[in-house]
N, C-alpha and C positions, 0 to 999 in steps of 0.2 A: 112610221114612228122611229126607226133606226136612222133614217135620214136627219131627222129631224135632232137626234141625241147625236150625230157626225158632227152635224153643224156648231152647236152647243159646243162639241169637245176640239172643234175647230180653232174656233172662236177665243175659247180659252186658252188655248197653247198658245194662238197667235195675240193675244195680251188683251184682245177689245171687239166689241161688237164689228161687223160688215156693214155701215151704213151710207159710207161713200165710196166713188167711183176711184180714188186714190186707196181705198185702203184692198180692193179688189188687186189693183196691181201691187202694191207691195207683198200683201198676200202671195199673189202667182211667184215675184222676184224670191219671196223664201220657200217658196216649195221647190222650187227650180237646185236653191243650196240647200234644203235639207232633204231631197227626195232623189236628186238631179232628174228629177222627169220634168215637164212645162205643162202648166196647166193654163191656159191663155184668162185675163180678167175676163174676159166674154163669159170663157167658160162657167166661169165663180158665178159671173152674176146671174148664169141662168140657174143654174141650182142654187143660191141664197133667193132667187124669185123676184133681185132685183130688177131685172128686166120684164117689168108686170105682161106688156102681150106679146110675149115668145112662150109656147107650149114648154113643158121639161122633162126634157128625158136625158135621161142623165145614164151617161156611156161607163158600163162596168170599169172602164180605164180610171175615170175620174174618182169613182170611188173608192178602187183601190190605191189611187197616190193620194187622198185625204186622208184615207186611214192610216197609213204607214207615215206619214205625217204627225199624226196624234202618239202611233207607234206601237202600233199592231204591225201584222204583217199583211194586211191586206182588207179587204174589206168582210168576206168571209169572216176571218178570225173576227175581227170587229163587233160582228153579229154576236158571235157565237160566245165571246166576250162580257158583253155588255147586256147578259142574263144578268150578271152581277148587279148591274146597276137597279134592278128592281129591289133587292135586298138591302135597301139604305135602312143604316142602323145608325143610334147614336149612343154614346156612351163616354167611358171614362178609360185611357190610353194608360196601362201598364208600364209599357215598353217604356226602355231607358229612351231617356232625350237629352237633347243637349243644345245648348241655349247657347248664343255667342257671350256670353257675358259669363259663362263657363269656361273662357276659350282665353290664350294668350293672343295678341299680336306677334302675326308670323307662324302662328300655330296651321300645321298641317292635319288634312283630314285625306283619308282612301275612303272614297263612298264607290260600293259595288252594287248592280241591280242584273239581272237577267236578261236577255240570257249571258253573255258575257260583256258587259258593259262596265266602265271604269274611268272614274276620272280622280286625280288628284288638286286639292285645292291648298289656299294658302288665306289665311283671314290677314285680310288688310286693315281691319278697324272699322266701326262703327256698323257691324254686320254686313259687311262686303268682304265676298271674297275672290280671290283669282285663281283661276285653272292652269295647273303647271305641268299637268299630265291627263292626255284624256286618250283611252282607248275603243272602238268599235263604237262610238256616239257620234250625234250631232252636234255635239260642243268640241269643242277648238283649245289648243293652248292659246291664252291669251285674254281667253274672254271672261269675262265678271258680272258678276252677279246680287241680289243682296238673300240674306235666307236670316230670321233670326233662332228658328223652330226647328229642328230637326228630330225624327222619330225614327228609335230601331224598327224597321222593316213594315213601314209606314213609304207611300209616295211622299218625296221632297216634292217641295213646291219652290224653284226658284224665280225670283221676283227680280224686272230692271235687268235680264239680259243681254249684257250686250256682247254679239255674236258678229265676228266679219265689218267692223261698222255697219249695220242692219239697225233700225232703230228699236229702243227694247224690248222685250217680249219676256214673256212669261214660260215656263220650261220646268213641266213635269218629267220628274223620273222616275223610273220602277212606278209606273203608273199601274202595274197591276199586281204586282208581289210586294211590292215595296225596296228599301235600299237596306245593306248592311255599310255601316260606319264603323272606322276606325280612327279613333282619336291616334294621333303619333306626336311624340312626348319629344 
């Protein structure tokens, strides 16, 4: 079951289902830059089950660079983690947000998340924005994004990243405490 919600949360950071053989090595080429470990497309496709008659056993290695991928610390935590995902609730969000359409052009944001995570951005217009400062992440100065949603201490979810020229991908932050945002005036 745990394997099966890796996959899923795989999946999703990496922007799109696994259903071809090209998106197996693109896959392995961003975990190589966001994990610097190698996980060969073989690898992938025997644990997505791509590879229908090769047995699967899937080497603790692998699924500790998945996990830290998604951005845990390892597979462990991941587990240990993802008790939460049983307690899916739905409801109505309190917490301040803040909408691009709230936001000037040129307007900076400091979004912070755990454990010491930091990036600084910059709204370029029409809900894009650019990162001009990034510290202890897997994002880059340089790279862009679109977000139009954001929640205090809520996971961002950003959309249309592009990272390294890598083609875009989607990029959860504070994916398990959430982000604190600061508007700067």
């Amino acid at each position: 079951m745990k394997k099966a919600i890796l996959k899923q949360e795989v999946e999703r950071t990496f922007g799109r289902q696994l259903t071809e053989t090209r998106d197996f090595e693109q896959l392995s080429h961003l975990l190589l830059s966001h994990t610097r470990e190698r996980l060969s497309p073989t690898t992938l496709k025997r644990f997505w089950g791509y590879l229908k008659n090769e047995e699967v056993q899937t080497r603790p290695h692998t699924l500790d660079v998945l996990a830290r991928f998604v951005g845990y610390k390892g597979y462990e935590d991941f587990c240990a983690q993802t008790e939460r995902l049983d307690e899916v609730q739905s409801g109505i969000k309190t917490e301040e947000k803040i909408t691009t359409e709230g936001l000037r052009r040129g307007q900076r944001l400091i979004i912070t998340w755990r454990p010491d995570r930091k990036i600084v951005v910059r709204l370029l217009g029409n809900s894009q924005f650019e990162i001009i400062e990034a510290e202890n992440t897997k994002l880059s100065v340089g790279d862009t994004f679109r977000c139009h949603l954001m929640i205090q201490h809520e996971p961002l979810y950003l959309d249309e990243v592009v990272h390294q020229g890598q083609p875009a991908m989607v990029y959860v932050a504070g994916q398990k405490d959430g982000v604190v945002i600061e508007v700067c005036e």
